[in-house]
Chimera marker file (.cmm) of the C-alpha trace (Angstrom):
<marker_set name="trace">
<marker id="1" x="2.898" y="9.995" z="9.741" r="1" g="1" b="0" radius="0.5"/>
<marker id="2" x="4.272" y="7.403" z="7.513" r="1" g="1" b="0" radius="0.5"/>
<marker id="3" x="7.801" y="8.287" z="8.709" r="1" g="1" b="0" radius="0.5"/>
<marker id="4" x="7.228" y="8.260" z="12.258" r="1" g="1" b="0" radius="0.5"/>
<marker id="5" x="5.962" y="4.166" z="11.700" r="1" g="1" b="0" radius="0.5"/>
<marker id="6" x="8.827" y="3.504" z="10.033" r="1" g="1" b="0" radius="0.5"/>
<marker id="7" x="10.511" y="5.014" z="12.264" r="1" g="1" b="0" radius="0.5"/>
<marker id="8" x="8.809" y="3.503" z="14.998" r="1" g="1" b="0" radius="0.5"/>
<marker id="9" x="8.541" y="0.181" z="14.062" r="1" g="1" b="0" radius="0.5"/>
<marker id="10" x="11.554" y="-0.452" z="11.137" r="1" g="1" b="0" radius="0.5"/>
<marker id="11" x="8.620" y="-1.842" z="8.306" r="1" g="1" b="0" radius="0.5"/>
<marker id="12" x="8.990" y="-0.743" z="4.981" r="1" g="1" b="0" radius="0.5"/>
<marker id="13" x="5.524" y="-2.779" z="4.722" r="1" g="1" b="0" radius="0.5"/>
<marker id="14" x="3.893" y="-1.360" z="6.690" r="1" g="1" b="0" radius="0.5"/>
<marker id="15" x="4.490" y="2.293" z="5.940" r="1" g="1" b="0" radius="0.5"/>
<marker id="16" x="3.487" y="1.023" z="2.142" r="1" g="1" b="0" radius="0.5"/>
<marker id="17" x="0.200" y="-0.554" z="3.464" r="1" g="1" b="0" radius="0.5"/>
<marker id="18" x="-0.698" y="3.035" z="5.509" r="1" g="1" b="0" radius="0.5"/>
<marker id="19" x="0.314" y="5.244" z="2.599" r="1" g="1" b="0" radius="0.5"/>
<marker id="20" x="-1.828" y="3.337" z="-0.076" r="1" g="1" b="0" radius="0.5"/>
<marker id="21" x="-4.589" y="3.698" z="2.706" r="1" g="1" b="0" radius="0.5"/>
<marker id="22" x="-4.371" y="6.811" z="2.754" r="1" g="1" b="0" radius="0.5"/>
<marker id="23" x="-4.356" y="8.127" z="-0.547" r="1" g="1" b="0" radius="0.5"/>
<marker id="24" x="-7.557" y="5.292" z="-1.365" r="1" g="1" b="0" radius="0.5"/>
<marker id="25" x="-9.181" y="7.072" z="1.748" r="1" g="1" b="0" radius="0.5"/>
<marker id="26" x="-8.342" y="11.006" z="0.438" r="1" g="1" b="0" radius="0.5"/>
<marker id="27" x="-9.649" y="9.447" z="-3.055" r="1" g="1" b="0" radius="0.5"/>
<marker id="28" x="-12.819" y="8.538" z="-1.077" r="1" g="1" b="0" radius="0.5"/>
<marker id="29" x="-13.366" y="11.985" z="0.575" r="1" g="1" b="0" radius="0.5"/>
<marker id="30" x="-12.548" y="13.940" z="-2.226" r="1" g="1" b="0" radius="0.5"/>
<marker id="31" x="-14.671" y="12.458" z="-5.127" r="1" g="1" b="0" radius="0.5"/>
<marker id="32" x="-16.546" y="9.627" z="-2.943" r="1" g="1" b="0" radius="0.5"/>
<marker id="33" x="-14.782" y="6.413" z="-5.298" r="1" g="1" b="0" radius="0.5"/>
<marker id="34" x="-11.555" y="5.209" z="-5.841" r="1" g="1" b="0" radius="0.5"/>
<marker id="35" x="-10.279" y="6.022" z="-9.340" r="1" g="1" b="0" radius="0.5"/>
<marker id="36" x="-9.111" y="3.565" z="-11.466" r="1" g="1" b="0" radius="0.5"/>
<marker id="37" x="-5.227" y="4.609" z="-12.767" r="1" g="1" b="0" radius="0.5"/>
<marker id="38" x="-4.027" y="2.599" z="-15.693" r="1" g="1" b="0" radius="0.5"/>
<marker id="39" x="-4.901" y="-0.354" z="-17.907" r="1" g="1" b="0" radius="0.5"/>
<marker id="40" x="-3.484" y="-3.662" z="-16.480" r="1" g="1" b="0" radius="0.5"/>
<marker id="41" x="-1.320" y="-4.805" z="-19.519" r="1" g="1" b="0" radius="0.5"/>
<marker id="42" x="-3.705" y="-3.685" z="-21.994" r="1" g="1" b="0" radius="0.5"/>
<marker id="43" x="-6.513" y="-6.035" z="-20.959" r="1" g="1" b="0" radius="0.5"/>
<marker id="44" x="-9.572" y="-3.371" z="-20.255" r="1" g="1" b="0" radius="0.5"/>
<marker id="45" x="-9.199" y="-4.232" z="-16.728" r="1" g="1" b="0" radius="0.5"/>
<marker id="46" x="-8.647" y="-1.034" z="-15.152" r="1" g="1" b="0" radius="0.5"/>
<marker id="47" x="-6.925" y="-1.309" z="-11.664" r="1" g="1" b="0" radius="0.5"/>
<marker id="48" x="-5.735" y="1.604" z="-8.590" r="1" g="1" b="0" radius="0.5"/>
<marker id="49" x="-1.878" y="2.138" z="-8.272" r="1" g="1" b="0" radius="0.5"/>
<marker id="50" x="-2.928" y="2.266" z="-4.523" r="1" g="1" b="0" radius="0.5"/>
<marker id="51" x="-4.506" y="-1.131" z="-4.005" r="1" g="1" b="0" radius="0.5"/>
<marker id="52" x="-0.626" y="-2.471" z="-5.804" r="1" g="1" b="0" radius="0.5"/>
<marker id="53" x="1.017" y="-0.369" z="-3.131" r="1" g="1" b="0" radius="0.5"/>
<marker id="54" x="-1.071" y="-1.893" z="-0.629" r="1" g="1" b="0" radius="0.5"/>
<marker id="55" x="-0.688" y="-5.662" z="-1.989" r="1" g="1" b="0" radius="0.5"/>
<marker id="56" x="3.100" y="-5.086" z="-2.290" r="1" g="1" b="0" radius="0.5"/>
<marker id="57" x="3.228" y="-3.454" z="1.556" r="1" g="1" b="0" radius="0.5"/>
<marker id="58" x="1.574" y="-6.470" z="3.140" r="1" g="1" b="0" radius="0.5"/>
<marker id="59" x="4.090" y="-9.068" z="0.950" r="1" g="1" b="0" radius="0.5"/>
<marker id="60" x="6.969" y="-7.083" z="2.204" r="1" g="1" b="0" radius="0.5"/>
<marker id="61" x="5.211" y="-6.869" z="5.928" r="1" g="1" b="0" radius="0.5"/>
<marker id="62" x="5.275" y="-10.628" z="6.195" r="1" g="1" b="0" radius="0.5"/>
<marker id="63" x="8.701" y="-11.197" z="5.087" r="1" g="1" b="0" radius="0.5"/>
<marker id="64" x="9.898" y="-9.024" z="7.110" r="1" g="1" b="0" radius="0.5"/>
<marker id="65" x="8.158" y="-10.451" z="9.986" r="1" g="1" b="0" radius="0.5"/>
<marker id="66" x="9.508" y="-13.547" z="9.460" r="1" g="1" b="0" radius="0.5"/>
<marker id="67" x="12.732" y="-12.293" z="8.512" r="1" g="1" b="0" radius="0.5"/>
<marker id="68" x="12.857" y="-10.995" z="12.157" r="1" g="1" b="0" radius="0.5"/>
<marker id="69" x="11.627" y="-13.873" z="13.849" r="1" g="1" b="0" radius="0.5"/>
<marker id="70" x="14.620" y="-15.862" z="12.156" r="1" g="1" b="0" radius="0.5"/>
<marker id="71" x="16.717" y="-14.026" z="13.432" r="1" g="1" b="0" radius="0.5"/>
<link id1="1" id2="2" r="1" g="1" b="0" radius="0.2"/>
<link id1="2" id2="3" r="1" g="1" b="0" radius="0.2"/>
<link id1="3" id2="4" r="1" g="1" b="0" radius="0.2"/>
<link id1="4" id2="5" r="1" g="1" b="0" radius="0.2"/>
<link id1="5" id2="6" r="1" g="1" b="0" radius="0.2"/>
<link id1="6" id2="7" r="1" g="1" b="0" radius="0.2"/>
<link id1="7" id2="8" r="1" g="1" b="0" radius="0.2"/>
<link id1="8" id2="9" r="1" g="1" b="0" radius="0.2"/>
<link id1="9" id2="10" r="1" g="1" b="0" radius="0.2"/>
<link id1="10" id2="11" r="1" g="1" b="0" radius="0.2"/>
<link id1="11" id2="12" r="1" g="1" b="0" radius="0.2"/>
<link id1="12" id2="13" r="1" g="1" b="0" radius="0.2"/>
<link id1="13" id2="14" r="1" g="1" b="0" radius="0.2"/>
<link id1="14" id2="15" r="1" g="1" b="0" radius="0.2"/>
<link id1="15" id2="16" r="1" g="1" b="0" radius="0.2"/>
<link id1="16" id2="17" r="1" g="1" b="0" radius="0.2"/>
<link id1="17" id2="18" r="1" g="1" b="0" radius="0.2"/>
<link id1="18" id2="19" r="1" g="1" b="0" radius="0.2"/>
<link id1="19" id2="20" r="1" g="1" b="0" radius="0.2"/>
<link id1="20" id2="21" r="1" g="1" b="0" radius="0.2"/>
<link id1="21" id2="22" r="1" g="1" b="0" radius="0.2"/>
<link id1="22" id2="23" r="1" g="1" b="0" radius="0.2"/>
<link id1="23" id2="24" r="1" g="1" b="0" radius="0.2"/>
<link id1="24" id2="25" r="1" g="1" b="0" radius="0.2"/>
<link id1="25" id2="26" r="1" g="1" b="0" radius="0.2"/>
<link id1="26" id2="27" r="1" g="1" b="0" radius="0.2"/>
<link id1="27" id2="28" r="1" g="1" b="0" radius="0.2"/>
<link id1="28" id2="29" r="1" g="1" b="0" radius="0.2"/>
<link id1="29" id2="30" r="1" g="1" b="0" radius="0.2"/>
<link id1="30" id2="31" r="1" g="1" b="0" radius="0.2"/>
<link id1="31" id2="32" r="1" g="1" b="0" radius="0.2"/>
<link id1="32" id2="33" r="1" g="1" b="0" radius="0.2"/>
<link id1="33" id2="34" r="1" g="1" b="0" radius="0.2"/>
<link id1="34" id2="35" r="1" g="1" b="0" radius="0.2"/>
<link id1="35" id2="36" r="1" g="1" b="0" radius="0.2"/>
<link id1="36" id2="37" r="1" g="1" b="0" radius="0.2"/>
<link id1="37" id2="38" r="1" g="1" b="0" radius="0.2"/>
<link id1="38" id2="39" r="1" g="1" b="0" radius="0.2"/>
<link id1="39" id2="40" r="1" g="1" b="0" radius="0.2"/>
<link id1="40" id2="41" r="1" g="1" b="0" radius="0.2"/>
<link id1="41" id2="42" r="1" g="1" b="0" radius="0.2"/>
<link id1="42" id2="43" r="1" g="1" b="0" radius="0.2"/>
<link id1="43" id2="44" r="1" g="1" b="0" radius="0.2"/>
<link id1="44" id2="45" r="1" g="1" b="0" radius="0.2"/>
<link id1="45" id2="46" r="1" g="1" b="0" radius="0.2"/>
<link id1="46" id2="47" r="1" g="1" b="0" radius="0.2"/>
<link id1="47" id2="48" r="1" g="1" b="0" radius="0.2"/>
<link id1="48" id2="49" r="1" g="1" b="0" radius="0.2"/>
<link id1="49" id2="50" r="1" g="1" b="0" radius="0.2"/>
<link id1="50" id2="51" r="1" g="1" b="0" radius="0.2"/>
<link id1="51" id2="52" r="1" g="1" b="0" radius="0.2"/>
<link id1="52" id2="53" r="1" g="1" b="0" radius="0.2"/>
<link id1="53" id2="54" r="1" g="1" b="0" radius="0.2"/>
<link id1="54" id2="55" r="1" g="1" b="0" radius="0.2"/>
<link id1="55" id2="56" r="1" g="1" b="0" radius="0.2"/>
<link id1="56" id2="57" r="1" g="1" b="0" radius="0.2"/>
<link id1="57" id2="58" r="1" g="1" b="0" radius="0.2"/>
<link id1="58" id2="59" r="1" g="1" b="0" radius="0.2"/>
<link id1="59" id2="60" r="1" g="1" b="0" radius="0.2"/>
<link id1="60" id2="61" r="1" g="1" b="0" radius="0.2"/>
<link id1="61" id2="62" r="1" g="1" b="0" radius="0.2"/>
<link id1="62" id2="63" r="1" g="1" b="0" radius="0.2"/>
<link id1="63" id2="64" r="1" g="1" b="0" radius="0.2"/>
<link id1="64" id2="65" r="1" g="1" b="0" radius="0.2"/>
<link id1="65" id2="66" r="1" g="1" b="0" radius="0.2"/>
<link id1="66" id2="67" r="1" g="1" b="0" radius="0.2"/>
<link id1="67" id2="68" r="1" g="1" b="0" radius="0.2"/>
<link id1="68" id2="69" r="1" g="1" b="0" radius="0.2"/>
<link id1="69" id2="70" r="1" g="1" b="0" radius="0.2"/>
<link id1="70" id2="71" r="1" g="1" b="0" radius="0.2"/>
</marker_set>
């Protein structure tokens, strides 16, 4: 499915954004949370790999949004 947007619609940003939705969402069915991956910088803060994937998809979205309409 994630192919077929890029595909569709050229966005590295958004196929990011869907995937990290997606795996959150399996996550959800599966064991009914998110889990927490890894240790952000050794702080006690525990943080999802997914919701990074999804931050970084929607940065890349926009610039490439605008990067289009520059164009």
């Amino acid at each position: 499915m994630c192919v077929f947007l890029y595909m569709r619609h050229g966005s590295w940003g958004l196929m990011l954004v869907v995937s990290g939705g997606l795996v959150n969402f399996s996550d959800r069915l599966r064991f009914n949370f998110v889990r927490d991956y890894w240790n952000f910088f050794g702080s006690g803060i525990y943080n999802n790999i997914n919701d990074w994937i999804i931050g970084l998809g929607v940065i890349l979205f926009l610039i490439e949004t605008i990067w289009k309409k520059s164009k």
